[in-house]
C-alpha angles and dihedrals in degrees: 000000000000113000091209134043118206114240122196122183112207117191132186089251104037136336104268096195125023123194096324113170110243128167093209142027133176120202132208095224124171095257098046142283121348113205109194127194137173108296094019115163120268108263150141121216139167119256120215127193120310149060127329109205139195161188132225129152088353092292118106127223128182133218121192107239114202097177143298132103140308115207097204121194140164089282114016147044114209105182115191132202 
């Protein structure tokens, strides 16, 4: 199993992160909190309003999320707006 996921943040306007190696990421989904982590489950769901937030190199940084979708799988996170 993988240490790191790739995330990738896709906007309307540009792709803010693409494939950055994180060990951690929380997402704002419509049912609460999601908290991902390497080998995570495949999965969509549906992101509400909040922070995403995320770990990399053992310092945290924070995104607003004001909707769209998260594809989840084994080793990477891709959130679109």
């Amino acid at each position: 199993m993988a240490k790191t996921l790739q995330l990738n943040l896709i906007t309307p306007q540009k792709q803010l992160l693409n494939a950055v190696a994180v060990e951690f990421v929380a997402l704002p989904a419509l049912e609460g909190e999601l908290g991902v982590l390497p080998g995570h489950i495949p999965m969509i769901v549906q992101l509400g309003y909040g922070s995403l937030r995320y770990k990399q190199d053992g310092k945290e940084e924070e995104f607003a999320v004001l909707g769209g979708f998260a594809e989840i799988l084994h080793e990477s996170v891709k959130c679109t707006d």
